[in-house]
N, C-alpha and C positions, 0 to 999 in steps of 0.2 A: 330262395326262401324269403318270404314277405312276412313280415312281424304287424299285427295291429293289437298294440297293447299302449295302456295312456300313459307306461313307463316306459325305456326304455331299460329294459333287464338281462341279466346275464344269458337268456334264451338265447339271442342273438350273437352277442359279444364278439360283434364285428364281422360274423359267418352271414349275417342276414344280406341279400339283395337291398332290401328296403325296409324302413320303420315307416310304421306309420299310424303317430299318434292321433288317439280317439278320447272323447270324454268319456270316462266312466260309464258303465251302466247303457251303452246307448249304442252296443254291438247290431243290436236286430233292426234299428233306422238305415246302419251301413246296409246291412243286408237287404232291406228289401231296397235301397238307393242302387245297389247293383243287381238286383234280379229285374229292376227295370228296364236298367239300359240291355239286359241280357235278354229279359223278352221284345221288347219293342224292337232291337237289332237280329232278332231270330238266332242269336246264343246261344237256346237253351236245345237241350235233347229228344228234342219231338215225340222220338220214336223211343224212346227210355219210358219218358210221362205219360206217353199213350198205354204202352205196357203195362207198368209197373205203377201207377201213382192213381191213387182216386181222390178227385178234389181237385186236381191243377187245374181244368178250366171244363168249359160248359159239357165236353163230350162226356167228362169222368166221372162228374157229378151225379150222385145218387139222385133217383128221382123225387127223393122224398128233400130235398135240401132246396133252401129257398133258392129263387132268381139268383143270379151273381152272387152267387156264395163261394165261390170258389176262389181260390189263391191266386188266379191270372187276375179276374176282375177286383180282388184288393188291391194289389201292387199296380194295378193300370186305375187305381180310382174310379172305378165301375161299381162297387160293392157299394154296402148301407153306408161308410163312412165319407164315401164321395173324395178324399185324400189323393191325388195319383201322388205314389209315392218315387219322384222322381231325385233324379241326383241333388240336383238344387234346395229341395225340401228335406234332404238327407243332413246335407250339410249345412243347414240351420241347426239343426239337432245335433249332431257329433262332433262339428270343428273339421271336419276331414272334408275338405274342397271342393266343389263339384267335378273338375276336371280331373281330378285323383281318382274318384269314383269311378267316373265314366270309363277313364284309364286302367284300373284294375279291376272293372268287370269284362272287357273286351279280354284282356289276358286272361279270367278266370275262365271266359267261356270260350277261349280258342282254346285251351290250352288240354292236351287226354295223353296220357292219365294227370290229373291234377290232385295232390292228397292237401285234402281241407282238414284240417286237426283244430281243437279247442284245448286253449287252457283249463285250469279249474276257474280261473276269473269270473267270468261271464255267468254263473251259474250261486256265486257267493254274495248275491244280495237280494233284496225282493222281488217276485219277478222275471228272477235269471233262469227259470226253467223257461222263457218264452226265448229269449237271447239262445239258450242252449238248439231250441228247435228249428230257431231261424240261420242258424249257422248251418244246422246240419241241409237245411233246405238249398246251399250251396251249390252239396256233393250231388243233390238231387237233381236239380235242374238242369247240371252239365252231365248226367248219366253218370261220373262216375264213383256210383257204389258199385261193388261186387266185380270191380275189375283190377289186375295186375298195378299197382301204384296207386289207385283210386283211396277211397277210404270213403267210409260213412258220412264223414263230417265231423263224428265223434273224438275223444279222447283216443291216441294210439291205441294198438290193445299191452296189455300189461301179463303178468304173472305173478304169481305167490308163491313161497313157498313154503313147505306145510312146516306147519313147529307145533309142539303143544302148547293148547292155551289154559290160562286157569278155568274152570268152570263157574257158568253165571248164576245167580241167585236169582229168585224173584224178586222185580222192580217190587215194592208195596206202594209206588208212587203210580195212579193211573193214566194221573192229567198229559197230556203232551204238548209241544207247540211248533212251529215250525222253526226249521234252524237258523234262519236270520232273524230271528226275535229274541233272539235269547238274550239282545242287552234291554229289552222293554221290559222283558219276565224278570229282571234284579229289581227292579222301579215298582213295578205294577204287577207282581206275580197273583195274588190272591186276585185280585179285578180279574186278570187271563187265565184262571183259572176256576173262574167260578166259586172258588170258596170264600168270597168277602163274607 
């Protein structure tokens, strides 16, 4: 089990193979720092993305999508932003090393079944729905979703169980905002809400 969390937490508590602390916020730099070395090594599941994926590179791309729009020519710095987003360029951004990279993208892509799970971390600050997507682009690139040990990428699955709840009333509040701003809405509520 491999931990990359920028705490060291009871997740692990000694059961972990390896920690490996990351800056804050800066999960989907790792990610595309390993989907490079995983494509440029031929890592990734050829015959999965050819399948199952539209968008990983020029074959799967919808006709109607620009030149290099696809997810190979990003992470290969082919796209509009011109970036190859290589290990070295990763680890400017996260603190997590080049040769760690390179290192745990080789494992992630040799490695089936391989299950890629996410904390709630990576998704509790602005933003972190892009961190959420690029984690789960992990389990995609080495095929294993939808196989015995694999996993989506996503959160474990979970369960409820039923209890009675009190019943809810109408909100008469309309406005909403998103849920990492709710310490700006204490400061500046009426400005983010339109009603100055």
């Amino acid at each position: 089990m491999i931990i990359i969390d920028p705490r060291y937490t009871d997740t692990g508590a000694g059961r972990e193979d390896e920690w490996i602390p990351i800056r804050p916020g800066t999960d989907a730099a790792l990610v595309n720092g390993l989907a490079y070395v995983m494509i440029t090594e031929n890592l990734v599941d050829q015959a999965f993305l050819d399948k199952y994926c539209v968008g990983y590179d020029e074959k799967t791309l919808p006709a109607s999508a620009p030149k290099n729009g696809h997810y190979k020519a990003y992470i290969l710095g082919e796209g509009p932003d011109g970036v190859a987003k290589t290990p070295e360029w990763a680890s400017q951004i996260t603190g997590v090393p080049a040769d760690k990279i390179i290192k745990l993208a080789r494992e992630i892509g040799s490695t089936k079944p391989a299950f890629i799970s996410q904390g709630w971390g990576p998704q509790r600050h602005a933003n972190g729905e892009i961190a959420t997507r690029a984690i789960s682009m992990l389990a995609i690139l080495t095929g294993n979703v939808g196989i015995n040990g694999g996993n989506s990428g996503a959160r474990e699955g979970s369960y409820s169980l039923p209890f009675v709840r009190m019943p809810t009333l109408e909100n008469p509040i309309q406005t909403s905002i998103s849920m990492f701003m709710w310490t700006d809405a204490i400061e500046r509520g009426p400005e983010m809400t339109a009603l100055a």
